[in-house]
MARMIMI-718979 format. One record per residue: residue number from 1; residue in three letters; chain; x, y, z of N, C-alpha, C in turn. Coordinates in steps of 0.1 Angstrom, whole numbers, always signed. Layout:
+-----+-----+-------+-------+-------+-------+-------+-------+-------+-------+-------+-------+
|   n | res | chain |  n.px |  n.py |  n.pz | ca.px | ca.py | ca.pz |  c.px |  c.py |  c.pz |
+-----+-----+-------+-------+-------+-------+-------+-------+-------+-------+-------+-------+
| NUM | ALA |     A |     X |     Y |     Z |     X |     Y |     Z |     X |     Y |     Z |
...
+-----+-----+-------+-------+-------+-------+-------+-------+-------+-------+-------+-------+
//
This chain:
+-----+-----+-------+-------+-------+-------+-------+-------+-------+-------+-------+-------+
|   n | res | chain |  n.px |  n.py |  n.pz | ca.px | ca.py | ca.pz |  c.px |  c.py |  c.pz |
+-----+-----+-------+-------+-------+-------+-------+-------+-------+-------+-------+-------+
|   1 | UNK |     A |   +19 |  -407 |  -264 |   +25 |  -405 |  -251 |   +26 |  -390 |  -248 |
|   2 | UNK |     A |   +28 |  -387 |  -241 |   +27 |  -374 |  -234 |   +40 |  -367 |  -230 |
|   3 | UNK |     A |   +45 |  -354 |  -241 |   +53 |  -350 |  -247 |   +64 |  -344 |  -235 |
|   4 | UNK |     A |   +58 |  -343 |  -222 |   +67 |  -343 |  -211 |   +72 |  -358 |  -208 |
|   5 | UNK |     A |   +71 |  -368 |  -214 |   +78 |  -380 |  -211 |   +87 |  -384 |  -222 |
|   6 | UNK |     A |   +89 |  -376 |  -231 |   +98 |  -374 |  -243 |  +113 |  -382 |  -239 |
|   7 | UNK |     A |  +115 |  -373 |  -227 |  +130 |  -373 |  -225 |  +137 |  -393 |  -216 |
|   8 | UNK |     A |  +121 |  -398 |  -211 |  +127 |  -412 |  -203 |  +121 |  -422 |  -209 |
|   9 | UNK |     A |  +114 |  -420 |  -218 |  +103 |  -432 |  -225 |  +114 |  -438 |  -236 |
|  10 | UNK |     A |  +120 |  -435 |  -243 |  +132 |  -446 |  -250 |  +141 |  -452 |  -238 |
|  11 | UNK |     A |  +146 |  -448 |  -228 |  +150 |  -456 |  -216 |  +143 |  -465 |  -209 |
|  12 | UNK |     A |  +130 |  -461 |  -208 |  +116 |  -474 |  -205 |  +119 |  -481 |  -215 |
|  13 | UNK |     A |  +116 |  -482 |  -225 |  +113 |  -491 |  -236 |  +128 |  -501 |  -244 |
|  14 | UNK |     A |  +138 |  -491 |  -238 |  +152 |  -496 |  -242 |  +149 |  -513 |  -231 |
|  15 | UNK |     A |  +145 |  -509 |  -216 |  +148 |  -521 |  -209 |  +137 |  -527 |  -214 |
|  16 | UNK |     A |  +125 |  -523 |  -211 |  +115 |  -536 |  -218 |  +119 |  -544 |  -227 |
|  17 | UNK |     A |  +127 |  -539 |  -235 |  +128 |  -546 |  -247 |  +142 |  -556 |  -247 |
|  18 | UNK |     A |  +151 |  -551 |  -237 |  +159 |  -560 |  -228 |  +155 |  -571 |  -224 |
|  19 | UNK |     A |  +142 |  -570 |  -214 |  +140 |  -580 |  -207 |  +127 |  -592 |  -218 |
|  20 | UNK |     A |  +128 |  -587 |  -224 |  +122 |  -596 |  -237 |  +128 |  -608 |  -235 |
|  21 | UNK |     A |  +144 |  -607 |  -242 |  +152 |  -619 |  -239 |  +154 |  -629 |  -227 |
|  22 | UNK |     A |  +153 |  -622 |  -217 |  +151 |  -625 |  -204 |  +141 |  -631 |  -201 |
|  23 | UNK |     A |  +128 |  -629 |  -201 |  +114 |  -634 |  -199 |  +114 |  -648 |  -210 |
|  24 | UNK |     A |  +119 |  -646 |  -222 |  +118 |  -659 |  -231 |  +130 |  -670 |  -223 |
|  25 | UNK |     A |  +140 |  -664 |  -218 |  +150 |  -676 |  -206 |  +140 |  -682 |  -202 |
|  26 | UNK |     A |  +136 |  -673 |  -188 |  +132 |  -677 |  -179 |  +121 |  -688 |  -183 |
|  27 | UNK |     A |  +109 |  -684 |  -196 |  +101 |  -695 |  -198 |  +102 |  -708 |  -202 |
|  28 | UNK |     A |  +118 |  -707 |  -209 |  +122 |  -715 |  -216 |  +127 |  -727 |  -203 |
|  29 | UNK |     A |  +133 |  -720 |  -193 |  +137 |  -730 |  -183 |  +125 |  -730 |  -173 |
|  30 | UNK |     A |  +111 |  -728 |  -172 |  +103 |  -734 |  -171 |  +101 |  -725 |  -153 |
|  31 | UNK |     A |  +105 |  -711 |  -154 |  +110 |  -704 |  -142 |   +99 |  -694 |  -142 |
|  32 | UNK |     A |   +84 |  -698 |  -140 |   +72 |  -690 |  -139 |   +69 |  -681 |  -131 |
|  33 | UNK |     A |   +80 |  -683 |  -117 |   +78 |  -672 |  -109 |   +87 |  -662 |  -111 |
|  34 | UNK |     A |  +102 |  -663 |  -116 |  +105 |  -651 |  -123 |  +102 |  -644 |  -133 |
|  35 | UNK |     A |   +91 |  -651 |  -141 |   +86 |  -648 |  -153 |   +74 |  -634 |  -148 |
|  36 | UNK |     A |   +69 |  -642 |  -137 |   +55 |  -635 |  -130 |   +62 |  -619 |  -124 |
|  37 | UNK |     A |   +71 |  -620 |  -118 |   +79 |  -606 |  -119 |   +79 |  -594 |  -129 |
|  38 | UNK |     A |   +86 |  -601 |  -138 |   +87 |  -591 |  -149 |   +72 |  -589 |  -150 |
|  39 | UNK |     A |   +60 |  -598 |  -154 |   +47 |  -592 |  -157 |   +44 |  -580 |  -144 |
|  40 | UNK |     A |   +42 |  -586 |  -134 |   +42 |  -577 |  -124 |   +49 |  -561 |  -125 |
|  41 | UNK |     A |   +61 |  -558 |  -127 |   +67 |  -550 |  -133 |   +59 |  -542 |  -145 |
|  42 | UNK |     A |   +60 |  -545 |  -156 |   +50 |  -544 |  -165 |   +39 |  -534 |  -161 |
|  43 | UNK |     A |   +30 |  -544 |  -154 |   +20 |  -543 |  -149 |   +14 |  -525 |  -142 |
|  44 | UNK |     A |   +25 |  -528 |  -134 |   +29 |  -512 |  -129 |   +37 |  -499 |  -136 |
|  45 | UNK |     A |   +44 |  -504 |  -145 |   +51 |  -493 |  -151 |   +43 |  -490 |  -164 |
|  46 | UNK |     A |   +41 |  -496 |  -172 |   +31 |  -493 |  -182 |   +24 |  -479 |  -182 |
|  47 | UNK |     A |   +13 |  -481 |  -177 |    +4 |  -475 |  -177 |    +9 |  -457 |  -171 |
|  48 | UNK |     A |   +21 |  -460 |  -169 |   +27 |  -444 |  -159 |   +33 |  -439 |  -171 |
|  49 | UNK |     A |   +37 |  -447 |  -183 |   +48 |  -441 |  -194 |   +37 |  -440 |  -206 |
|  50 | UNK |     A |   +21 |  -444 |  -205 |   +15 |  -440 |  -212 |    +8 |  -453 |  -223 |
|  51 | UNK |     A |   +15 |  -467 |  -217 |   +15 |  -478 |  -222 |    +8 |  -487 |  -220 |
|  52 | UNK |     A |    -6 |  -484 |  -219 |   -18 |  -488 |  -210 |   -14 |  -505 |  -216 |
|  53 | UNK |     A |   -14 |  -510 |  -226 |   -14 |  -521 |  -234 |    -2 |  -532 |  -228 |
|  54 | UNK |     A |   +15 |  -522 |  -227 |   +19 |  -530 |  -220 |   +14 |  -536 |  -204 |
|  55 | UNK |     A |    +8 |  -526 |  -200 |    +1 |  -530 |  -186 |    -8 |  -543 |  -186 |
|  56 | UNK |     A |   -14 |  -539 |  -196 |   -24 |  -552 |  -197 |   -13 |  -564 |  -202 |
|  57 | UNK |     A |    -7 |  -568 |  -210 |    +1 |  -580 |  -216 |    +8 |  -582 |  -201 |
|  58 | UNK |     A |   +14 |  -574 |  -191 |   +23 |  -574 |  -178 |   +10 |  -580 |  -168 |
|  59 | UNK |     A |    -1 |  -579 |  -164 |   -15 |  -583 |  -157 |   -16 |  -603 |  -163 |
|  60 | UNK |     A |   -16 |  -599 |  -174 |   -18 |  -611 |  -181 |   -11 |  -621 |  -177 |
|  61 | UNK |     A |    +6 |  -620 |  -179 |   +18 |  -625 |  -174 |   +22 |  -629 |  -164 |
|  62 | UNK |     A |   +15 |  -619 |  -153 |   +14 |  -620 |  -139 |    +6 |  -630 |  -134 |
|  63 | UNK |     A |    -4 |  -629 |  -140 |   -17 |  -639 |  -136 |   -12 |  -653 |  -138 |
|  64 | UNK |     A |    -7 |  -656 |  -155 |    -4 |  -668 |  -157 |    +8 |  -672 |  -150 |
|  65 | UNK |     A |   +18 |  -665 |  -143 |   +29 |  -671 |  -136 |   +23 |  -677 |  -119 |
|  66 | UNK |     A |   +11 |  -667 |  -117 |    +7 |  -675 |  -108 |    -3 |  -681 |  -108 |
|  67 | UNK |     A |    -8 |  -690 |  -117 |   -13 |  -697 |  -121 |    -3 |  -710 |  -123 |
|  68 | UNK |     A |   +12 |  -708 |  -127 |   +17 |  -721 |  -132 |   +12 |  -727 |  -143 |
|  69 | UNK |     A |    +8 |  -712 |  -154 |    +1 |  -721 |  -165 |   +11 |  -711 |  -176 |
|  70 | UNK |     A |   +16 |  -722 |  -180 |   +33 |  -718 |  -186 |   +31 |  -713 |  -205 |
|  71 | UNK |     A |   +21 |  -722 |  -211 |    +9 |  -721 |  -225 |    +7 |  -704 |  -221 |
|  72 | UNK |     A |    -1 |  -698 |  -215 |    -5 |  -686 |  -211 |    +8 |  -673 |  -212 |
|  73 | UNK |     A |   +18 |  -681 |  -203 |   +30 |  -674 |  -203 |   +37 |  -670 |  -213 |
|  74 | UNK |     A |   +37 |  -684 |  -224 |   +46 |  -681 |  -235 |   +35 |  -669 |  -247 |
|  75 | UNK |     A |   +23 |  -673 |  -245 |   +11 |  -662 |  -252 |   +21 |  -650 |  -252 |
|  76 | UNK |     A |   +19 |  -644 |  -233 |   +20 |  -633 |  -233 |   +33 |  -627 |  -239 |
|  77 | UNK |     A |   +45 |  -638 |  -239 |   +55 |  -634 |  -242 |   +61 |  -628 |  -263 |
|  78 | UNK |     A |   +49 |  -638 |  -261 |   +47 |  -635 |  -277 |   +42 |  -623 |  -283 |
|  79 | UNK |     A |   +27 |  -621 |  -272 |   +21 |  -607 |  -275 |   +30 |  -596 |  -270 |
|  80 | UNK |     A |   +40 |  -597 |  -261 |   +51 |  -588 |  -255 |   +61 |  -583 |  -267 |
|  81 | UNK |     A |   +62 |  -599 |  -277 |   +75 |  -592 |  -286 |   +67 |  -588 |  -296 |
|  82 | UNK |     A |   +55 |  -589 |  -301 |   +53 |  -583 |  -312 |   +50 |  -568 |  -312 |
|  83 | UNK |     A |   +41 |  -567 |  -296 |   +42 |  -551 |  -294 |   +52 |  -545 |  -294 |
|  84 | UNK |     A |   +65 |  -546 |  -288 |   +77 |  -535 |  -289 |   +83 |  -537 |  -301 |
|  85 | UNK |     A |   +80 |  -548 |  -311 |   +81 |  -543 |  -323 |   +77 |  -539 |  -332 |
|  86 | UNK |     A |   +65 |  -535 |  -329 |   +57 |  -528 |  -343 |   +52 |  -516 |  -331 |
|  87 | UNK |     A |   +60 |  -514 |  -322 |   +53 |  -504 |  -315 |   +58 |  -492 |  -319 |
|  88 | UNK |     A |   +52 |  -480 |  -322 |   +59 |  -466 |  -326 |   +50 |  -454 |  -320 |
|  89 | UNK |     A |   +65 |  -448 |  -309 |   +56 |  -442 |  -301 |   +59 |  -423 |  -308 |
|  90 | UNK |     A |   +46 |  -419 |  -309 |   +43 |  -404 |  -308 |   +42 |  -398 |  -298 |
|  91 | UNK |     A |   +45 |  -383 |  -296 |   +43 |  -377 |  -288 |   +30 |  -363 |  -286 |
|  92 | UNK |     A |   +19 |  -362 |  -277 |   +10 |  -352 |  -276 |   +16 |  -342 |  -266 |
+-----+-----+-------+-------+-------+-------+-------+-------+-------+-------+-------+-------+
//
């Protein structure tokens, strides 16, 4: 990540990792279009904090919420928690 983003990138990643719980609700109650939000979100913030990968897992998310293909959703949700857990970010 890029050493001028030092100072907001543990605040990005503090809420991602909030809305983890959130996104596993929402799928759990079967709520794909708030699901499709947060990917959406994702989607766009990612790739600005240096987190091209979250972008793509948030594209992915998004797609499957509008799709109504809920299998796909819970994927991404899965590939969502393992990334911010074994994620460890450096700075250039």
């Amino acid at each position: 990540v890029d050493k001028d983003l030092a100072d907001i990138v543990p605040t990005y990643l503090e809420i991602r990792n909030k809305e983890l719980p959130e996104l596993q609700a929402l799928l759990a109650a079967g709520n794909l279009d708030e699901a499709r939000k947060i990917g959406h979100k994702l989607a766009g913030s990612g790739v600005g904090y240096g987190f091209d990968r979250l972008s793509e897992i948030g594209r992915k998310l998004e797609a499957a919420g509008l799709a109504s293909d809920a299998a796909a959703a819970a994927a991404c949700a899965a590939e969502l928690k393992e990334y911010l857990e074994n994620l460890e970010v450096t700075y250039e």
